[in-house]
N, C-alpha and C positions, 0 to 999 in steps of 0.2 A: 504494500500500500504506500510506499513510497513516494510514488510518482504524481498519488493524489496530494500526501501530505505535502509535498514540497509544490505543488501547485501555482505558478508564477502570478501576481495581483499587479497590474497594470490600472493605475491612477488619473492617469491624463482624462479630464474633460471634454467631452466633444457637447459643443455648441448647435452647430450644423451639419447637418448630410442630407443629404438627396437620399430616398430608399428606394428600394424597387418596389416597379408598379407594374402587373402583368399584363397592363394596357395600353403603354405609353407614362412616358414622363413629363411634368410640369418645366417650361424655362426656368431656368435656375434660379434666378433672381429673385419668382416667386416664390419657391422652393424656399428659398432662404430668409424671406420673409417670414413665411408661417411659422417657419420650425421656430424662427426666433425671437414670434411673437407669444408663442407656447410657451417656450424654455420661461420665458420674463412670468408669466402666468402662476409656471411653477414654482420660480423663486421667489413669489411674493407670500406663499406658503398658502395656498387652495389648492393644493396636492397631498395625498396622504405620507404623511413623513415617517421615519423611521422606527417607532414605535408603534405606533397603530399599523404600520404594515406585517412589523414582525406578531403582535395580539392576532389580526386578521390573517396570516399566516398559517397560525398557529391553531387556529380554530379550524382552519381549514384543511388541518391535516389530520390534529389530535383531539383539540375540546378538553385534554387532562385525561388521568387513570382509567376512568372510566370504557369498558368496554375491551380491556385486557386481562379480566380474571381467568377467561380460557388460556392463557399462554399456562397458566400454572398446571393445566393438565400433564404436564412432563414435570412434575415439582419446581420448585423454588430455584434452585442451582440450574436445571437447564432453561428455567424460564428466562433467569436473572442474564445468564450466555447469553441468549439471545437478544435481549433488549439493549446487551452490551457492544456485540460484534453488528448484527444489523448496521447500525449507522454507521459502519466503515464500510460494506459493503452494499448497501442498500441506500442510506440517506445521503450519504457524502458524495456518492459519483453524482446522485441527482442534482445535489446542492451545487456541486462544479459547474455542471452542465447549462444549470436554469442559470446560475448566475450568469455565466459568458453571452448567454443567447439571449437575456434578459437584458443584460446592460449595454449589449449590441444593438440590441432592434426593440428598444422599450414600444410598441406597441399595441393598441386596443386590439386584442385577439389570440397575444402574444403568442403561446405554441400553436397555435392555428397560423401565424402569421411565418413562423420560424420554418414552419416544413413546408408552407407553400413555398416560400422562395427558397429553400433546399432544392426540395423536391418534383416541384411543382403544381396546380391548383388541385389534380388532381388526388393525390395523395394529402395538402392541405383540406380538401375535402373529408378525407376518411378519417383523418387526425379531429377537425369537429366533432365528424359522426359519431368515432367511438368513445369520445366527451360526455356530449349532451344524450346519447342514449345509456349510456351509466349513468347519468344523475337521474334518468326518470325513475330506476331501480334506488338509487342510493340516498335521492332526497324524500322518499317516503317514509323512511324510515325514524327519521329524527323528527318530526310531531307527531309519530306514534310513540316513540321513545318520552317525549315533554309528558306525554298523558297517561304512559307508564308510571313515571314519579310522580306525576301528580299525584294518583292513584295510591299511593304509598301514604300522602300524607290525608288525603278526602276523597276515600273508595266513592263518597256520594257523588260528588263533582263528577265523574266521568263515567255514571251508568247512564243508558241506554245511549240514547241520539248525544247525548252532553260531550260524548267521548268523538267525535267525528265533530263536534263543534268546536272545542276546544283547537283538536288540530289544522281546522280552516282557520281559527282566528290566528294560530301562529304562522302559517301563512299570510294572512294578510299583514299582521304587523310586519313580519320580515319585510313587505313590499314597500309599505309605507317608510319603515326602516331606511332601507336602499333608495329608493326616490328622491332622500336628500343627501345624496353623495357618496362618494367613497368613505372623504374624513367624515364623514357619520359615522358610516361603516366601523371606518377603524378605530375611531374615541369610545365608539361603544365596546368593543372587543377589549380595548386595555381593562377597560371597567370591569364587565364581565369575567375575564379571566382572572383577575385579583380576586372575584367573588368567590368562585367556583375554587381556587387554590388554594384561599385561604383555611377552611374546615380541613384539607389533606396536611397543610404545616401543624396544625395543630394535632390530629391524626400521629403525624408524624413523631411529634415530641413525645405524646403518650404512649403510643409504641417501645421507644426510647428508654421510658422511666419505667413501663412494663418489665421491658429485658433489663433493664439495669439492677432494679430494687427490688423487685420478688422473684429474682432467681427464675425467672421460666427460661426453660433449654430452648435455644436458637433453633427453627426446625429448620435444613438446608435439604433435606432429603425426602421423599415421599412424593405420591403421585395422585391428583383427585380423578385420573382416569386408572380404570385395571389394567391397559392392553396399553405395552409401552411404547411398542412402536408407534400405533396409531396417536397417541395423548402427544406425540414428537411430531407429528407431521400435523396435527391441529394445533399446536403451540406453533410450528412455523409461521403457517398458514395465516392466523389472527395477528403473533406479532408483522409478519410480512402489511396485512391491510392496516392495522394501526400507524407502519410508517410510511403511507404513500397521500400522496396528491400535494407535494412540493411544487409543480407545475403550477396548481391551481392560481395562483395570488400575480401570474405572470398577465393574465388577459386585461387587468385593469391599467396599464403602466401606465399609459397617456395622463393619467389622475392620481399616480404618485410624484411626489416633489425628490426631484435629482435620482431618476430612474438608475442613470448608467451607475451612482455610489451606491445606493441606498436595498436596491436587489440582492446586490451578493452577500450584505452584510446582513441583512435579513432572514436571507432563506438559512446562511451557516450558523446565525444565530440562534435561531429559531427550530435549528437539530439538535443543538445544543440543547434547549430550554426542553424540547419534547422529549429527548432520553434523560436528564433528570428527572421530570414530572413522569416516568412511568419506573424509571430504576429506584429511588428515591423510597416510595411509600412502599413497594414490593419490600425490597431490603427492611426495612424500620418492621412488618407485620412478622418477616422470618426470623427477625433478631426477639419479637416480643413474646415468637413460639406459636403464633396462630396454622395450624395445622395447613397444606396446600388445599386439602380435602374441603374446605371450610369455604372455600371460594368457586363461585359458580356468578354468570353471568347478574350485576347486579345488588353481590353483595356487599361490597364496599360500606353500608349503611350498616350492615350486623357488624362487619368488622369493626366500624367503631363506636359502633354502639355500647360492644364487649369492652373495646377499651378504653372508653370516656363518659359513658352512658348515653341515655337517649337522644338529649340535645342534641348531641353530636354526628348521632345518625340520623336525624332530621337534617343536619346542615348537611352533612352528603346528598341527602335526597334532594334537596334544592338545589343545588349544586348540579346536580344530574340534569334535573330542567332547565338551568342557567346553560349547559351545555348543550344541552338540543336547541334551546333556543340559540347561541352563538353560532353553532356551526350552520344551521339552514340559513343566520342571516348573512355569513360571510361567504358559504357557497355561493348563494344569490347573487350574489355580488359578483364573484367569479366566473360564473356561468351563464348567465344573462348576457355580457359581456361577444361572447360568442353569434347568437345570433346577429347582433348586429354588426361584426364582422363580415358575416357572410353574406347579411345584407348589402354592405356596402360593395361586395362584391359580384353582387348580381347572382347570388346563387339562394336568395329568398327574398322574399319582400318589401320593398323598400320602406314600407312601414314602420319594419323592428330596427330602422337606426335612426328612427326618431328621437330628440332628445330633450330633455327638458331645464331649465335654467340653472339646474345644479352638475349639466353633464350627462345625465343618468338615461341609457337608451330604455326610457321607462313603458314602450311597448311590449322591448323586448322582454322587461320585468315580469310585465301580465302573463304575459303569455307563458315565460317558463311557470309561473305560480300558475293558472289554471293547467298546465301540464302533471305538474307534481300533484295537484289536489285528486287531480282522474286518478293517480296512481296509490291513494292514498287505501283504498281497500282491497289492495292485491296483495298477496302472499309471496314475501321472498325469502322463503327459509333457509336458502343458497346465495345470500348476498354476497358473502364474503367471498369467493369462487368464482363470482361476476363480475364481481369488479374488477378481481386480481386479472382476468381474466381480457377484458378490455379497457379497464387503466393500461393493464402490462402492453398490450398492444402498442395504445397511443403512446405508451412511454419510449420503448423501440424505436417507434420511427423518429422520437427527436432525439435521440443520442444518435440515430444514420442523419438527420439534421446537421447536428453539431459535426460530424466529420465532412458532411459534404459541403459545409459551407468552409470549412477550414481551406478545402479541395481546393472547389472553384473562386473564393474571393479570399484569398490570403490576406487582399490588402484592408479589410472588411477593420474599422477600428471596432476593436476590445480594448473597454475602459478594465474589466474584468479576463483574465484570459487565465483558464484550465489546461496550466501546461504547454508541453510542444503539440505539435501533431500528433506522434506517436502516444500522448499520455489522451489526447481526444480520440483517438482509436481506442485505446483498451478500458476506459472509465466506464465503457458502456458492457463492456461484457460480463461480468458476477451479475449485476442486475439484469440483463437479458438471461443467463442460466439460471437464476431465481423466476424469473417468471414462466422461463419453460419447465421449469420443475413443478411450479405451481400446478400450470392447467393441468401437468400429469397426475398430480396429487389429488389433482378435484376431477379426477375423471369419471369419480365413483357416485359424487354428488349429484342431486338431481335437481330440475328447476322445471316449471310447467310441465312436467309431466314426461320431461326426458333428460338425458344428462347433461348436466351443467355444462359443459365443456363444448357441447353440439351445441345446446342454446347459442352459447356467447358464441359463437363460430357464424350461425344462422344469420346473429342481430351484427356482425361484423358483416358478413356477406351482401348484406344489404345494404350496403355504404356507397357501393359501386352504383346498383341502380337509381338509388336515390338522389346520386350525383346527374347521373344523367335528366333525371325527371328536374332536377332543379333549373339546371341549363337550358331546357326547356322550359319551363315554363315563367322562370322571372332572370333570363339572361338580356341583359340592357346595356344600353354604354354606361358606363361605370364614369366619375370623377376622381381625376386626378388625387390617386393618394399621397399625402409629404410622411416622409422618413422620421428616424428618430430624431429626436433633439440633442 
């Protein structure tokens, strides 16, 4: 891992560039205009800066502990392994990667944007697709999650119709949310994430005084699954989705403040922050002797309930909802984004890049919120398998990005650069053999009614015709796009 750790960080500021436009380019002059009527925009600070990027990051990766008690199915020791070594070979090439290509081409669409001019539209095509067809899976789930915890604390609040109401209104907050900007977005994440953390530091310390003062034996060994091999490859499996969607925070860039700086510092920051907040509380429950077996999707609240009392596993439960609520608003945020990317490129309606005085392509908003709301009473008991499944995809084709643009535009400024050549060639390979281990590992898993693995192949498969139906039916001349700042 060398070649990562020593990773060369190039500084220089770029002011102006022309970008590539797959339709023509603007005179330069006006080129140089925009970009640098932008950059001035950004540095009067109406950009999301550097802390609210890394909060909104953050949520959009992790949300906190929550939702990694299955790693412990292989015990404590191999969970603990994992959460440890991952982000050298999972987080850190991504965090390379997205920074280079992120501080290169900070634009609204960003890894849609990155593989189209790699690759070309048509491959930035499938790079959307397998996007936005994993959120319609993956953003259901978290206001089902909000009304989970709720339920924890007022089983009455969410019987009958109240449980489906609750999760439309945190969709539409989210929307409302998002409609006033990105730094909305991200003021509200620092907030929220101090919420949500705080009950775990406290957690923490009691844990701490547990193992320290009444003598309970450290448990490092033992497994809450019987069948060893399998509790290892479902520990994979859950840590692998717990550290993915570092991409996501890429499609906003136009509306963060000093892109080409404040990306790389961000995403490596913000690996940093999510392997503590999962190594962290794991270790403090092993050291206070809480048994592996003890933990099942959820618990977190009995855990500290045992060791602080109830208050305390109330504050987890809120915390839980404080996390579904964060991540659906910062997805939103990420994801929306998208279509009117593609908007603007004549491959959907020019509607979705409409936008409203805060910036925010607020059709595009509706639209993915009434998308996720359709999705909200379908069954994905195979989420985890789907995602890794077309995440791992789109993630691929931008590490063959990051090398092909190395290829063809050497002279391309990186404020941020991942190395020589040779180190952008191999950054991407442990996480490409992680995610072909993945779909092999979830070949057994099922989803609508047939294997996981065929599903996400099907809903991948269809990326090509849909490309075609788009170019048909909303292919327009397109306006001149300007480049990064």
């Amino acid at each position: 891992m060398a070649f990562l750790l020593g990773a060369a960080i190039r500084t220089r500021y770029i002011l102006i560039r022309p970008d590539f436009s797959p339709r023509g380019q603007a005179p330069i002059e006006q080129l140089k205009r925009s970009a640098h009527s932008k950059h001035r925009a950004l540095r009067r600070g109406h950009g999301l800066r550097l802390l609210p990027l890394i909060a909104a990051t953050f949520f959009m990766v992790s949300g906190g502990p929550y939702g990694i008690e299955d790693i412990l199915s292989a015990g404590y020791r191999t969970g603990l392994i994992l959460l440890l070594a991952l982000p050298l070979v999972w987080s850190l090439p991504a965090a390379l990667m997205i920074g280079e290509l992120a501080s290169a081409l900070p634009e609204e669409g960003g890894f849609y944007i990155w593989v189209r001019r790699a690759l070309g539209p048509f491959w930035g095509y499938q790079e959307a697709w397998l996007s936005l067809t994993a959120s319609i899976f993956d953003m259901a789930i978290y206001p089902t999650l909000f009304v989970l915890y709720l339920g924890r604390l007022a089983p009455t609040w969410i019987a009958g119709w109240h449980g489906l109401a609750w999760e439309l209104a945190l969709i539409a907050a989210c929307c409302v949310w998002n409609l006033l900007g990105a730094p909305a977005v991200g003021d509200g994440s620092v907030g929220l994430s101090a919420l949500l953390l705080f009950p775990f530091a406290i957690l923490v310390v009691a844990a701490a005084w547990h193992g320290a003062h009444l003598h309970t034996p450290a448990v490092w060994t033992g497994s809450s699954h019987p069948a060893g091999g399998a509790s290892l490859g479902t520990a994979v499996l859950v840590a692998l989705w717990n550290y993915m969607g570092w991409d996501n925070a890429s499609t906003v860039a136009r509306e963060v403040d000093h892109p080409q700086r404040n990306y790389p510092r961000a995403v490596l920051l913000c690996a940093l922050l999510v392997m503590v907040t999962y190594v962290v509380p794991l270790a403090a429950a092993a050291w206070a002797g809480i048994p592996a077996a003890q933990f099942t999707t959820g618990s977190w609240a009995n855990v500290a309930g045992s060791l602080a009392g109830p208050w305390l596993g109330i504050a987890i439960v809120a915390g839980g909802m404080l996390t579904a609520l964060g991540m659906f608003n910062a997805l939103t945020l990420s994801y929306s984004r998208l279509p009117m990317a593609l908007s603007q490129d004549g491959l959907l309606p020019a509607a979705l890049a409409r936008k409203n005085r805060y910036g925010v392509p607020w059709v595009a908003v509706l639209a993915c919120a009434v998308a996720w709301a359709l999705a909200l009473r379908f069954s994905f008991e195979r989420l985890i398998s789907l995602d890794l499944i077309l995440y791992g995809a789109s993630l691929i084709l931008e590490f063959l990005a990051l090398v092909v643009l190395r290829i063809r535009e050497p002279r391309l400024e990186r404020p941020f650069r991942a190395g020589g050549l040779l180190s952008a060639c191999l950054i991407g390979a442990a996480p490409s053999a992680l995610i072909v281990w993945a779909a092999w590992a979830a070949r057994g898993e099922r989803m609508a009614g047939m294997p996981a693995l065929l599903f996400g192949a099907i809903v991948a498969a269809a990326g090509p015709l849909f490309f075609w139906l788009s170019k048909v039916l909303w292919s327009r001349p397109s306006p001149v796009t300007v480049g990064a700042d």
